[in-house]
C-alpha positions in Angstrom: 18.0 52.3 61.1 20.3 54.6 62.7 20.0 52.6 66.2 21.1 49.2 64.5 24.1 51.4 63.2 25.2 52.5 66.5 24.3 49.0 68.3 26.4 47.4 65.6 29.1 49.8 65.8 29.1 49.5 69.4 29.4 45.7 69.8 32.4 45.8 67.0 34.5 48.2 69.2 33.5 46.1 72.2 35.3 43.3 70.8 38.0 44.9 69.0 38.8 46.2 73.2 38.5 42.7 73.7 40.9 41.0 71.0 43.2 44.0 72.0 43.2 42.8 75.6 44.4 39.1 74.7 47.1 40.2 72.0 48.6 41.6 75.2 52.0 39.9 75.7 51.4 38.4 79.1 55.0 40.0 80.1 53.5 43.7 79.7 50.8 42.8 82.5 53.0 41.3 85.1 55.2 45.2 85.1 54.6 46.5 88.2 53.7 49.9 87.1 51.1 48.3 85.2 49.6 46.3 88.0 49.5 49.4 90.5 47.8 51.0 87.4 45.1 48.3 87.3 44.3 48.5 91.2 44.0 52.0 91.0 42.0 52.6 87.7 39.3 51.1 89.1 38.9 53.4 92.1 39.3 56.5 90.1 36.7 55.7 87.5 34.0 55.0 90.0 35.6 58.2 92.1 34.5 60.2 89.3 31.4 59.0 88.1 29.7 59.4 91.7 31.1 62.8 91.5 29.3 63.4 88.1 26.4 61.8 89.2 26.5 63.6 92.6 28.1 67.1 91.7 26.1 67.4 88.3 23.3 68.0 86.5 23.5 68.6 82.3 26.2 71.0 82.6 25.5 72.6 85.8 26.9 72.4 89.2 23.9 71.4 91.9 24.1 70.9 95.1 21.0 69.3 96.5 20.6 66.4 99.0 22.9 63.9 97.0 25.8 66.0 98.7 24.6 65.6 102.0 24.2 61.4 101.5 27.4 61.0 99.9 28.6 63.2 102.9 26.7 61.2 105.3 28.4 57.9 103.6 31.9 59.5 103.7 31.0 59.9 107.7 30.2 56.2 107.6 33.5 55.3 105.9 35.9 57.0 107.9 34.3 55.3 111.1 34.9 52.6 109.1 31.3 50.7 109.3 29.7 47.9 107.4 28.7 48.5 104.1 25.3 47.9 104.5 25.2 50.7 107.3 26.7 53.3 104.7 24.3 52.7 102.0 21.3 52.9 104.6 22.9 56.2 106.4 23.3 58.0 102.9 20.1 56.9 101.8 17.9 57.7 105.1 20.1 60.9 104.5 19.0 61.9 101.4 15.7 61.0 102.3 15.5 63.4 105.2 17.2 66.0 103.2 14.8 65.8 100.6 11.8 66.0 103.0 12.8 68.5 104.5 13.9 70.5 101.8 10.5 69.9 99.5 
């Protein structure tokens, strides 16, 4: 019963964020430090959950062949190739790594 509970709740606060987001006046969004804000938001959020999910295990710091594919697809990035090419570099990366390693 406790699932339903937390599915329920879950799906309430989902649209109370929603409603919330329409009973914006429409002159609030249209500030520019508000739009800068909503580029940027974006790119931090998923800057820090591949950190979490690369940097981190429970609550310890590893550093295993994740680092060297995200290093490998930072490589990719700055030499500023396709996307397809950076998810195949960190991912034949990690792969070796891995082998390698055991």
């Amino acid at each position: 019963m406790n699932v339903w509970i937390a599915i329920a709740a879950t799906a309430l606060g989902c649209y109370a964020v929603k409603l919330i987001g329409l009973l914006v006046p429409a002159g609030a969004l249209e500030r520019p430090l508000v739009r800068r804000l909503a580029a940027l938001l974006p790119v931090a959020l998923l800057a820090a959950l591949t950190a979490q999910q690369t940097f981190a295990d429970g609550r310890e710091l590893v550093l295993d062949a994740r680092v060297a594919g995200l290093a490998a697809a930072a490589v990719m990035l700055i030499l500023r190739a396709p996307f397809l090419l950076v998810v195949a570099a960190a991912v034949l990366v990690t792969a070796g790594v891995r082998a390698i390693g055991g």
